[in-house]
C-alpha positions in Angstrom: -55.5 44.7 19.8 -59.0 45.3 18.1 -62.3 44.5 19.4 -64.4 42.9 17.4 -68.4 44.1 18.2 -71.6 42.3 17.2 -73.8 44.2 14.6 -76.2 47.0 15.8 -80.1 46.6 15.0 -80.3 48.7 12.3 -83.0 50.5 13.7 -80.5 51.8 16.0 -78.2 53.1 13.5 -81.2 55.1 11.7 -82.5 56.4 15.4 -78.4 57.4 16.1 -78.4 59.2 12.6 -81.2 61.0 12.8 -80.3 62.2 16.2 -77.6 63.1 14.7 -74.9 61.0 16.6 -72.2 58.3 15.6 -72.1 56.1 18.5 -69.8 53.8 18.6 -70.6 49.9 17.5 -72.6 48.5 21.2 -70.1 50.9 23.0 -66.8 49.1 22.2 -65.2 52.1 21.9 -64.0 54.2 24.3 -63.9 58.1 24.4 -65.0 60.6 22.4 -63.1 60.6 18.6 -63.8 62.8 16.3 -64.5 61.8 12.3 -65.5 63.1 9.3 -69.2 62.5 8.5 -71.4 63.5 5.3 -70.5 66.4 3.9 -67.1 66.9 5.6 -68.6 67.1 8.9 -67.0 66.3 11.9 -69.0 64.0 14.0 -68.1 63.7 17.3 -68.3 59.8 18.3 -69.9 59.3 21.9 -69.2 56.3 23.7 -72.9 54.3 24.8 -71.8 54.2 28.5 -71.7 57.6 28.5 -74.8 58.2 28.0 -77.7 57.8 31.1 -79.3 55.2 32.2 -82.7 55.6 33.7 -85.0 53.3 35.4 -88.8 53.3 36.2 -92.0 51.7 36.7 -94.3 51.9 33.3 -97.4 54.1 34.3 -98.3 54.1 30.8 -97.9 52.2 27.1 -98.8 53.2 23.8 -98.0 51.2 20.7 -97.9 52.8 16.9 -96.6 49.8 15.3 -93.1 51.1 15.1 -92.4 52.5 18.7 -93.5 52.1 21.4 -93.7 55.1 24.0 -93.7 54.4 27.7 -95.1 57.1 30.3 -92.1 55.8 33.1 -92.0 57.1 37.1 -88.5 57.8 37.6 -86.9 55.5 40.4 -83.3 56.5 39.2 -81.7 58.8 36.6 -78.0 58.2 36.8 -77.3 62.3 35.2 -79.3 63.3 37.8 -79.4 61.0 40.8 -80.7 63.4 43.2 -84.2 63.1 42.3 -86.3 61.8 44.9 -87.8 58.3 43.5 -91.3 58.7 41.9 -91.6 62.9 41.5 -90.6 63.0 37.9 -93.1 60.9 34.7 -90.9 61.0 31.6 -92.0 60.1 28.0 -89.6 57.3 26.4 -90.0 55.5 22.8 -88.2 52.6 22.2 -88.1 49.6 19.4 -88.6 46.5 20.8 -90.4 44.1 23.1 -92.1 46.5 25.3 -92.3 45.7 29.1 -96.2 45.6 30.5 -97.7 48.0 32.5 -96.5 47.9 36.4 -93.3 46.7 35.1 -90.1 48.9 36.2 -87.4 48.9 33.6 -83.9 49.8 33.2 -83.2 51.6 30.3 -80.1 53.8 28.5 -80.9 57.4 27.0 -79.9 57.2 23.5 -80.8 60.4 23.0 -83.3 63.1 23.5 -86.1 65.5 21.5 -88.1 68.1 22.0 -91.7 68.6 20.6 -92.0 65.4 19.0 -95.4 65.1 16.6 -96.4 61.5 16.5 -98.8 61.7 13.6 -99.8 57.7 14.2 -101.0 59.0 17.7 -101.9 62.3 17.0 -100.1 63.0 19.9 -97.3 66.0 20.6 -94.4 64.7 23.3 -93.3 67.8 24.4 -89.6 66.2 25.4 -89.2 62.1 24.3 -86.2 60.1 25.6 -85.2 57.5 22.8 -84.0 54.5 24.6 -82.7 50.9 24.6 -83.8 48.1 27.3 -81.1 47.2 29.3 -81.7 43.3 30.4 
């Protein structure tokens, strides 16, 4: 039996390829399978609810146009869930309807960067968390 996923944003796909990830259409698939990529290489597929899922209260927004990065106080980090709420701020950029300041958010780590330039914001994230909301 096959499951039949809606599309992806396509924004999605470009952030998950320029991450350099194959995930797996909305996390339908289960497990980690390995494929061929460009070039020959094998990609290693990584299932979506694999991958962390953090949530916060927005302590600060900025908006370039295409992302928008969100300063977040860590409530909960499900790779790490001994953190005590509130003693970690962490950079996030996601595509999307942002959430207002004051709002806390539950979000999954699609993947993460370090010394990210933001020429738009003339701004350097030393480590950024790409993310999707999660309603």
């Amino acid at each position: 039996m096959s499951v039949r996923c809606p599309p992806r944003p396509a924004t999605l796909a470009i952030l998950a390829s320029w991450l350099g990830l194959a995930l797996g259409a909305c996390g339908c698939e289960s497990g980690a399978v390995g494929e061929r990529g460009p070039g020959g290489v094998v990609v290693e597929r990584i299932d979506l609810r694999e991958r962390a899922v953090l949530e916060g209260e927005v302590v600060e927004r900025l908006d370039t146009g295409g992302y928008v990065y969100l300063r977040l106080s860590i409530i909960h980090d499900s790779a790490a869930p001994w953190l005590t709420p509130h003693t970690q701020l962490r950079w996030v950029a996601l595509d999307g309807e942002p959430p207002g300041l004051g709002e806390r958010v539950r979000a999954r780590s699609l993947g993460r960067r370090s010394r990210v330039w933001e020429p738009r914001l003339e701004r350097d994230f030393e480590v950024l968390e790409y993310v999707a909301l999660l309603r």
